[in-house]
N, C-alpha and C positions, 0 to 999 in steps of 0.2 A: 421559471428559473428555480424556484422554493424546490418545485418537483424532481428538479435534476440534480438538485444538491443532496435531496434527500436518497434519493437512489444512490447515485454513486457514493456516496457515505455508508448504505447499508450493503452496497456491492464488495467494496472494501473490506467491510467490520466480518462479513460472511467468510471471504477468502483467506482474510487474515484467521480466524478461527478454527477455520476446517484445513487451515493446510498448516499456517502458522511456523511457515517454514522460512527465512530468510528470501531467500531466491523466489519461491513465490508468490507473496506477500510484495515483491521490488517489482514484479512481471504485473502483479495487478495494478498496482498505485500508476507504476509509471504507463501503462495503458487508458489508466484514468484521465493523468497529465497529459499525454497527447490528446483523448477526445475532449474533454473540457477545460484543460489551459490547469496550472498550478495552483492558480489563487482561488481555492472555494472553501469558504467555510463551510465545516460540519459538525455535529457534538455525536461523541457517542456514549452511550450510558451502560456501564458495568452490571449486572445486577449480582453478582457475588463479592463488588466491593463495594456495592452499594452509591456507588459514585461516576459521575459524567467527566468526559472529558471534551474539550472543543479544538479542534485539528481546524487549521487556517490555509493547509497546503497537503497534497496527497503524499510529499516526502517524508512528509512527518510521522508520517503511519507506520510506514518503512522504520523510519530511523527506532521508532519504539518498538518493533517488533527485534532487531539488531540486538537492543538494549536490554531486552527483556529476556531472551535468549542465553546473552552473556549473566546476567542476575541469577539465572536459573541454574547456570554449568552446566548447561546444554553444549557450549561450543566458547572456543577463542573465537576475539574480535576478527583477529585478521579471517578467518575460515567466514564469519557472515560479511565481511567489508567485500571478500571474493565474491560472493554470493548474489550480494547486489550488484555491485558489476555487471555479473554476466546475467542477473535477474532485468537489466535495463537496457542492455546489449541486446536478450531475446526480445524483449517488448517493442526497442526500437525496430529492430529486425520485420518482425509480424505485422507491426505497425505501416513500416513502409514497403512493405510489401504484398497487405493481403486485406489492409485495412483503408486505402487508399479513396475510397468512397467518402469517407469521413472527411477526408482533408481540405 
C-alpha cells in the first residue's frame, strides 16, 4: 500500500511539473482517482521552496495547480474551471473505455 501511495504521489508531482497545464494535471489526478479511489495520502516536497506539502486526496493537486496558474497571470479562473472539466471528461472517457482491466 506504502508503495502505491508513494508512486502515484510521484506520478502526479512528475505530470503536474512537466506539463503544469490545468487540463493536464485534471487528466492525470482524475486517472489516478479512478485506479486508486480519492482518499490517499501523499506529501510532496518543494526543494526550491524548501518545503513539503501533504495532499489527502488527488483533487487536490488539481485544485493547486488552477490556483497557482491564476497567482501567476497565467490565465482567468473561468479558462482553467474549463479546463478541468473537460481534463476529467477525457480521463473519465479513456478510463471507461481503454482502461477497463483495472475496474
Amino acid at each position: 500500500m506504502m508503495r502505491s501511495r508513494r508512486l502515484a504521489g510521484l506520478i502526479v508531482v512528475l505530470v503536474c511539473l512537466i506539463w503544469a497545464a490545468t487540463g493536464h494535471a485534471d487528466v492525470v489526478t482524475r486517472t489516478l482517482e479512478n485506479l486508486f479511489g480519492n482518499s490517499i495520502t501523499f506529501t510532496v516536497f518543494s526543494t526550491p521552496a524548501n518545503a513539503t506539502k501533504t495532499y489527502e486526496h488527488f483533487s487536490d493537486v488539481a485544485d493547486d495547480v488552477v490556483n497557482v496558474r491564476i497567482y501567476q497571470g497565467i490565465h482567468f479562473r473561468a479558462a482553467d474551471v474549463l479546463a478541468r472539466k473537460q481534463g476529467t471528461a477525457a480521463a473519465d472517457w479513456a478510463f471507461a473505455n481503454f482502461l477497463r482491466l483495472y475496474q
